[in-house]
C-alpha positions as CSV (number, residue, x, y, z in Angstrom):
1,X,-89.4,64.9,105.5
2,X,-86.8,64.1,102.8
3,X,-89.3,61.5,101.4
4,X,-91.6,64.2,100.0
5,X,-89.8,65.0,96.2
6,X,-93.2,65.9,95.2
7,X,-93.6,68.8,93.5
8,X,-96.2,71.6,95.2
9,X,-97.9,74.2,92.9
10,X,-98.8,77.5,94.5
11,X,-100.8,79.9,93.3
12,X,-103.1,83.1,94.5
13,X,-107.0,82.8,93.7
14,X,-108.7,86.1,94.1
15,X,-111.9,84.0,93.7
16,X,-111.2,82.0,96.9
17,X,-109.0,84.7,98.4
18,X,-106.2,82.3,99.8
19,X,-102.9,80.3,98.3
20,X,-104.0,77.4,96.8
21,X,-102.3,74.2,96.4
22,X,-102.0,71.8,93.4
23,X,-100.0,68.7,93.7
24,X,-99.3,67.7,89.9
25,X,-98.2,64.0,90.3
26,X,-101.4,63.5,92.2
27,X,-104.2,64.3,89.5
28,X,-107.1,63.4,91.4
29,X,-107.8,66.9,92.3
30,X,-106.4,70.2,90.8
31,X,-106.2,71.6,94.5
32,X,-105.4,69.1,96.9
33,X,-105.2,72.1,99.9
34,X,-104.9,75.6,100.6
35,X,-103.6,78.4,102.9
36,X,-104.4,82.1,103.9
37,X,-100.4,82.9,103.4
38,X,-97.6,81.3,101.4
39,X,-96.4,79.6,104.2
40,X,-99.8,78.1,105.5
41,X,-100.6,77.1,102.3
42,X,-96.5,75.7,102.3
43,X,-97.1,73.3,105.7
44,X,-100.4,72.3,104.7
45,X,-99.2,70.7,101.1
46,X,-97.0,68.9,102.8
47,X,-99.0,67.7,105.3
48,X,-101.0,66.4,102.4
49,X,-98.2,65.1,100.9
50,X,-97.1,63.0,104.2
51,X,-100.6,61.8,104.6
52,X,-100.8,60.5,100.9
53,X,-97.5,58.8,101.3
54,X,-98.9,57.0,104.3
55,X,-102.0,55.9,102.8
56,X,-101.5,51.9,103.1
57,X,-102.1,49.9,99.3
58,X,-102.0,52.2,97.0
59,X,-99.3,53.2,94.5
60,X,-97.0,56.1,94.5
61,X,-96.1,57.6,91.8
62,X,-93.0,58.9,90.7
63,X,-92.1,62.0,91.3
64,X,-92.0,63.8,87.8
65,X,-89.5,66.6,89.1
66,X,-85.9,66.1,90.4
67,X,-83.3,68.6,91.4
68,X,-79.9,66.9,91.8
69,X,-78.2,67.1,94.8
């Protein structure tokens, strides 16, 4: 999974009573998923994430975060 350098937004909602998930290099959507803990809401952004990257024709676009290794 060292392809996803996307960065994952996770916030609380009391409204919708879960973690929600906002991918910001993907601005389609504010929430692109969302979890009932941290760590669901964790595995399910980067499912999203895997299955964006796999989508065939269209364009990626950069990651607007890097952390250097």
């Amino acid at each position: 999974m060292s392809n996803l350098r996307y960065e994952m937004i996770i916030v609380w909602s009391e409204e919708e009573d879960c973690f929600l998930v906002h991918l910001p290099d993907f601005p389609e959507q504010t929430y692109r998923t969302h979890g009932s803990s941290y760590e669901e809401a964790v595995r399910n952004g980067r499912e999203v994430l895997q299955l964006l990257l796999e989508e065939d024709g269209l364009p990626l676009p950069e990651p607007k975060f890097s952390v250097a290794q």
